[in-house]
VEXDREN-2710 file (C-alpha; in Angstrom, 1 decimal):
% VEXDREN-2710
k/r/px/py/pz
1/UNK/-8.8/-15.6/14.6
2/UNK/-7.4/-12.4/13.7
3/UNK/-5.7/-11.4/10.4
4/UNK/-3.6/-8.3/10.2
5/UNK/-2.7/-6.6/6.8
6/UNK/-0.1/-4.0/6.5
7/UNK/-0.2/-0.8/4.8
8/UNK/1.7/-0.5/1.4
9/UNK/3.3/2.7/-0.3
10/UNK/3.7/2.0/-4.4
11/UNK/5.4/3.3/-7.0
12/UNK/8.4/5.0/-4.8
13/UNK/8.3/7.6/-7.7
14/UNK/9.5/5.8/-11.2
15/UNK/9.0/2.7/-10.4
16/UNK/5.1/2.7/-11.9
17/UNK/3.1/-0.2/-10.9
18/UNK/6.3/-2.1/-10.4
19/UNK/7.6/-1.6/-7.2
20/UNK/6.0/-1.2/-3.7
21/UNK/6.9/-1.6/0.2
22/UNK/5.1/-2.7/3.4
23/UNK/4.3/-0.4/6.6
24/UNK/4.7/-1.5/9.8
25/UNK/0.7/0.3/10.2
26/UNK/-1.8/-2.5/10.1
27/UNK/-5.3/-3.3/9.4
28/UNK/-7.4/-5.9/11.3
29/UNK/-9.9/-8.5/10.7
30/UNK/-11.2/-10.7/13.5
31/UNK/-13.2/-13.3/12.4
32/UNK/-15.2/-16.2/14.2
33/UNK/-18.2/-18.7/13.9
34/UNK/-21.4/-17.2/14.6
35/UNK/-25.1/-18.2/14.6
36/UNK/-25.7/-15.0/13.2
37/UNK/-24.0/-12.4/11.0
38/UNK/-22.6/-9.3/12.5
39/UNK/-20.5/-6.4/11.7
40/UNK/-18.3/-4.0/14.0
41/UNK/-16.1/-1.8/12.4
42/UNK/-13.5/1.0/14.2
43/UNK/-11.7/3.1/12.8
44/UNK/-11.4/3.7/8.9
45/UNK/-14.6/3.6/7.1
46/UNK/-17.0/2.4/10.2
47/UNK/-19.6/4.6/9.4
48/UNK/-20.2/3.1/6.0
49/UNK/-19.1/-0.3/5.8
50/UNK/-20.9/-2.4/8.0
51/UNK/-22.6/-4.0/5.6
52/UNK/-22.0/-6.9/2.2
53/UNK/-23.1/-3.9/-0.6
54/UNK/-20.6/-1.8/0.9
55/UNK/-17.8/-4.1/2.4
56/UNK/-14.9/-5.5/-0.4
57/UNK/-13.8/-7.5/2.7
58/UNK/-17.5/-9.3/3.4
59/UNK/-18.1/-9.9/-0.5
60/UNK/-14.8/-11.4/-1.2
61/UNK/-14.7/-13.2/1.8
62/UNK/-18.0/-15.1/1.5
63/UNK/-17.1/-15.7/-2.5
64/UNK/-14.2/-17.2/-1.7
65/UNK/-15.5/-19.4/1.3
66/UNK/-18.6/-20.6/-0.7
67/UNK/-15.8/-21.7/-3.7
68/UNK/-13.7/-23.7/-0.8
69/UNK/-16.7/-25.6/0.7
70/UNK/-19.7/-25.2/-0.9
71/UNK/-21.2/-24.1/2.6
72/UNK/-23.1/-21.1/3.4
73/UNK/-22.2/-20.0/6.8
74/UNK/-22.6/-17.2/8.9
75/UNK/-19.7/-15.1/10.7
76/UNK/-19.2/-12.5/13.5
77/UNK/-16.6/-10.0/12.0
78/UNK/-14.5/-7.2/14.0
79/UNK/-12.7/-4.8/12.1
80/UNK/-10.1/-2.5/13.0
81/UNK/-9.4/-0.7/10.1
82/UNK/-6.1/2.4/10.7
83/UNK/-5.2/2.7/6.8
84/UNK/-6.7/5.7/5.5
85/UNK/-9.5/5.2/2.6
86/UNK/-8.1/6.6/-1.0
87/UNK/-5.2/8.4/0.9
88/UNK/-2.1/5.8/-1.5
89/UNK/-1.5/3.5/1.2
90/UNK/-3.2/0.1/0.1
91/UNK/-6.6/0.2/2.1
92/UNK/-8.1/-1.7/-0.8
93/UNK/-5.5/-4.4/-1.3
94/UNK/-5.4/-4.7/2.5
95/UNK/-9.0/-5.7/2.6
96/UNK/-8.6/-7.9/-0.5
97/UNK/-5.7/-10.2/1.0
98/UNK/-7.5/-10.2/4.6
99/UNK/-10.8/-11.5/2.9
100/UNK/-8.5/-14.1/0.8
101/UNK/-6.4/-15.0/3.6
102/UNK/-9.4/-15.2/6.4
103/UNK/-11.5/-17.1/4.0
104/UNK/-8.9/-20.4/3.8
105/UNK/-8.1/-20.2/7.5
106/UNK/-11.5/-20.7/8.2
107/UNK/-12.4/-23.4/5.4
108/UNK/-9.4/-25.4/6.8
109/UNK/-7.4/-25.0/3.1
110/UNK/-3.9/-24.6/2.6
111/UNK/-2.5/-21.1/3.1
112/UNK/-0.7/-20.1/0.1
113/UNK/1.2/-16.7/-0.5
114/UNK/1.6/-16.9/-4.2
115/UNK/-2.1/-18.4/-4.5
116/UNK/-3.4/-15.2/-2.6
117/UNK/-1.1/-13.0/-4.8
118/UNK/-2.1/-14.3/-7.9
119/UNK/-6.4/-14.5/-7.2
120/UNK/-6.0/-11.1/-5.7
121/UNK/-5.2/-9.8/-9.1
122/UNK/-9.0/-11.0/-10.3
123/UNK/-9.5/-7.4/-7.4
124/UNK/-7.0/-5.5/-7.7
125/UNK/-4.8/-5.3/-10.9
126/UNK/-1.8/-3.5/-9.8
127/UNK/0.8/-5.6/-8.6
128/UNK/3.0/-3.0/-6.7
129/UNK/0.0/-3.0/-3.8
130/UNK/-1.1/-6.2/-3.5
131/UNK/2.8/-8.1/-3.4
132/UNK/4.2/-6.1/-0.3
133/UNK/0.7/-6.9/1.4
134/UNK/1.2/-10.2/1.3
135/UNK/4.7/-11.0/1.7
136/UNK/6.0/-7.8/3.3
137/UNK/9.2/-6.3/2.5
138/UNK/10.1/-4.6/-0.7
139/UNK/9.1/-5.8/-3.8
140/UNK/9.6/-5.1/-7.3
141/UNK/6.5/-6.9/-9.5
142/UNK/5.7/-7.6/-13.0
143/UNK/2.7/-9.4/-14.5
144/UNK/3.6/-12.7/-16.6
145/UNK/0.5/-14.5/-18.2
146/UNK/-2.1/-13.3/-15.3
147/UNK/0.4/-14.2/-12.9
148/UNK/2.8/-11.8/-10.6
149/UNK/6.0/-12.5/-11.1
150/UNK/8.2/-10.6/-8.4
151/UNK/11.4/-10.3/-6.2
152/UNK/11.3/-9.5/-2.4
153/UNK/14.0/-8.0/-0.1
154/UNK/13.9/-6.4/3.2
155/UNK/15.4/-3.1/3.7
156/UNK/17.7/-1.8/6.0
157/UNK/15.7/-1.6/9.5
158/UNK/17.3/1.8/10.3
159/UNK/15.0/3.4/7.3
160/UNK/12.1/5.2/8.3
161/UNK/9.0/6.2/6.3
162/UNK/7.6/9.9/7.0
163/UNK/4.2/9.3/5.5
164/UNK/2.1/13.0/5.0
165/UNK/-1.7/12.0/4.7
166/UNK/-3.4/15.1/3.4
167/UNK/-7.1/15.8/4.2
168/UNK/-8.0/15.3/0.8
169/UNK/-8.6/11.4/-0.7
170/UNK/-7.7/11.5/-4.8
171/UNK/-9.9/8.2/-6.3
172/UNK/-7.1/5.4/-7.4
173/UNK/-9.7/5.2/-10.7
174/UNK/-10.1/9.2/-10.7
175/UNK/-6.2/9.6/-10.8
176/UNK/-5.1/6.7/-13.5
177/UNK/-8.0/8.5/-15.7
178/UNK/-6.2/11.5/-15.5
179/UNK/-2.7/10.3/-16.9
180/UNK/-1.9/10.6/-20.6
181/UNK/-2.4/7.5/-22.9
182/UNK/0.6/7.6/-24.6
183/UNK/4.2/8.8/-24.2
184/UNK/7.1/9.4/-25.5
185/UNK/9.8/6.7/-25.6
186/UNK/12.1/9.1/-23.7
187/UNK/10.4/9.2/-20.7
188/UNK/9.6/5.4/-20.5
189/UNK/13.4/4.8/-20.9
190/UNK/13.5/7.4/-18.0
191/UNK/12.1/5.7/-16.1
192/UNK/13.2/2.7/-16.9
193/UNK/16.3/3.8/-15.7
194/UNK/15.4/5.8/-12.4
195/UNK/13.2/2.5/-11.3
196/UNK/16.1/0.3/-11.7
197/UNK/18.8/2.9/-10.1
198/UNK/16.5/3.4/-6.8
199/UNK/15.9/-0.4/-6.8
200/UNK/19.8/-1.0/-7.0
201/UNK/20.6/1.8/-4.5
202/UNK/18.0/0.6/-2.0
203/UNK/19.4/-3.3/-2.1
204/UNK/22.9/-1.9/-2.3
205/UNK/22.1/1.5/0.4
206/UNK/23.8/4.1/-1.8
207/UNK/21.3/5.7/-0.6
208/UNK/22.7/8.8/-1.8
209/UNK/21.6/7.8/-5.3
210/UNK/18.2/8.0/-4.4
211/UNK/16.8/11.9/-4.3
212/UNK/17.7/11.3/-8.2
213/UNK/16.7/7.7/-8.2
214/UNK/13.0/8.8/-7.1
215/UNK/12.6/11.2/-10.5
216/UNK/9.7/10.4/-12.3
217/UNK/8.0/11.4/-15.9
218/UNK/4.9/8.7/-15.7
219/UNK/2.5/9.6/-13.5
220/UNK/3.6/11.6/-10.4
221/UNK/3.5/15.1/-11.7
222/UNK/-0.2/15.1/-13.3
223/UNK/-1.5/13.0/-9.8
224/UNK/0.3/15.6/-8.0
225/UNK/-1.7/18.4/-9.7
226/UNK/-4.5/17.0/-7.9
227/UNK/-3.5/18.3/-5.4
228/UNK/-1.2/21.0/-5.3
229/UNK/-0.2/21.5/-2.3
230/UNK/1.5/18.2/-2.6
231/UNK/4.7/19.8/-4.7
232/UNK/5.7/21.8/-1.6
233/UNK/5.5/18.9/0.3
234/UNK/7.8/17.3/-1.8
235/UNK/10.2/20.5/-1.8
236/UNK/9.9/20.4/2.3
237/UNK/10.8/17.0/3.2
238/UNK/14.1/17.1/0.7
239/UNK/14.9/20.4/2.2
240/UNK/14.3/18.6/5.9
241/UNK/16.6/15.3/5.0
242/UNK/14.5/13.0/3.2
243/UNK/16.4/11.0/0.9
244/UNK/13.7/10.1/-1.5
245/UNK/10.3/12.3/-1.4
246/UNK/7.3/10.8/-3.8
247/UNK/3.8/10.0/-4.3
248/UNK/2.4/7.0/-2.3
249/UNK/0.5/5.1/-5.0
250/UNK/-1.8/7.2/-6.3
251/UNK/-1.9/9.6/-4.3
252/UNK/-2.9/11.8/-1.7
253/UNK/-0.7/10.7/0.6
254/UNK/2.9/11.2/0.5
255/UNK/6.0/8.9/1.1
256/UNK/9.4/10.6/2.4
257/UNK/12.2/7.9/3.2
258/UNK/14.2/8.6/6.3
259/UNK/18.0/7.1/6.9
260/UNK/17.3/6.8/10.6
261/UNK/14.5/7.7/13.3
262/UNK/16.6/11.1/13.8
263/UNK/16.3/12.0/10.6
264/UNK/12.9/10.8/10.4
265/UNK/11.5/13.2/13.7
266/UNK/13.3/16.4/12.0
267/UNK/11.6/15.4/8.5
268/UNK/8.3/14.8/10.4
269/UNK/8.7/18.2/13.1
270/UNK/9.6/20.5/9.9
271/UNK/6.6/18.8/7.5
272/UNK/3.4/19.1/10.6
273/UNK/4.6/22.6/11.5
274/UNK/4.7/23.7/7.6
275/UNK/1.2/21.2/6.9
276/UNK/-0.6/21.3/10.5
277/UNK/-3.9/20.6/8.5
278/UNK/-2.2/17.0/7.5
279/UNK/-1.4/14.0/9.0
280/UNK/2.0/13.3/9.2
281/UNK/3.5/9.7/10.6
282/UNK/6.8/7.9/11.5
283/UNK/6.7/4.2/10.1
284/UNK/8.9/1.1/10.3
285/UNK/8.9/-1.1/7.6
286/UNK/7.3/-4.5/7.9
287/UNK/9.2/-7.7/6.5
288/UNK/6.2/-10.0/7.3
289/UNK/3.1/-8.9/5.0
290/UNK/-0.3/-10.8/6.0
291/UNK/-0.9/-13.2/8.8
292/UNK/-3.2/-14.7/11.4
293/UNK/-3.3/-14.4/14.9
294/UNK/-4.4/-17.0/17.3
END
């Protein structure tokens, strides 16, 4: 079988570890019963994680199927890995809700969404990742008890992300390290407010709400100090069109929302002549999250 994971951008700016979207920009796991255990990997990563030390996919995987049947059985595994390592675009929850997924399919157990959400948490603690790769869409998430409580929507399907991937990786761990421990009971209300005012203009598209919907006074402006260059980004792909221009996760890759493909080739023309060192790619937004293929 095959299990493809999409890509997720979180945060969208104020909306800190609470609200996150799917890609249409996939990972791939293919998976099948083997006398002996092999690795392949293309693509993201393949010259360093063909093996259990070094594979989040392969540990969790064989954790989880051990838990579900008490067997120890070897695998052939094919990976086709396109999200960018420590770029903000979810390769780590990708691999986490591939292993999960993968490992039920194959010990025959029931294949539950909210199951998979919650266990992936035990991996990755940030909901705003993991909830968009499983269920797709947008989703605004907040953790209840261990749990993920969240609500999903699917946007408009003439929106268009313009993702800029730098050259550069910033460390999820590095990044969060780097924010301040405390602050000041302005800016959370801030943000309070911006999160819920892009989250309403989204579901409602006022999308001209949303350049000052995406303001942020958590986390994006120290992350983004990273990595300067970042803040013209920012100031290019507003200049170019974008309607909301922010930090994808933690960084180093950035997240530029589009009204329309148009719009979305003029924001993506004007950012790879001004950044030709970065990558910069046109993405539809996936509704779907993770699932298997025959």
């Amino acid at each position: 079988m095959t299990i493809i994971v999409p890509a997720t951008s979180a945060n969208m700016g104020p909306g800190f570890d609470s609200l996150g979207v799917a890609l249409k920009f996939y990972n791939k796991a293919e998976i099948a019963p083997s006398k002996f255990f092999s690795v392949s990997v293309r693509g993201e990563g393949a010259r360093f994680l063909k093996t259990k030390n070094g594979n989040a996919f392969l540990n969790i995987f064989y954790k989880t199927y051990k838990r579900l049947t008490g067997a120890e059985d070897t695998f052939r595994f094919r990976f086709e890995n396109n999200i960018p390592l420590s770029r903000g675009l979810g390769s780590s929850s990708a691999a986490i809700v591939s292993a999960l997924t993968a490992a039920r399919l194959m010990a025959n157990a029931p294949v539950d969404g909210r199951e998979i959400l919650n266990e992936a948490l035990t991996y990755e603690s940030h909901p705003d990742n993991i909830t968009p790769a499983v269920f797709g869409g947008f989703c605004v998430c907040a953790l209840q008890d261990k749990s993920v409580v969240f609500s999903r929507a699917c946007l408009d399907e003439e929106l268009r992300a313009v993702i800029t991937i730098p050259n550069k990786s910033i460390s999820t761990r590095f990044s969060r390290n780097a924010l301040p421990k405390r602050v000041r009971i302005e800016d959370a209300a801030f943000n309070i407010a911006h999160s819920s005012l892009l989250t309403a203009a989204l579901l409602s598209k006022d999308y001209d709400l949303l350049r000052e919907a995406c303001a942020d006074r958590l986390h994006q402006t120290v992350r983004m100090r990273l990595l300067p260059q970042l803040f013209e980004v920012q100031r290019v792909a507003f200049e170019a069109g974008a309607l909301s221009a922010t930090l994808s996760g933690s960084g180093s890759s950035f997240f530029s929302l589009a009204a329309n493909d148009d719009e979305a080739q003029k924001i993506a023309f004007v950012l790879r002549e001004t950044f030709p060192a970065f990558r910069t790619e046109i993405f539809e937004f996936d509704a779907l999250g993770a699932r298997s293929q025959a």
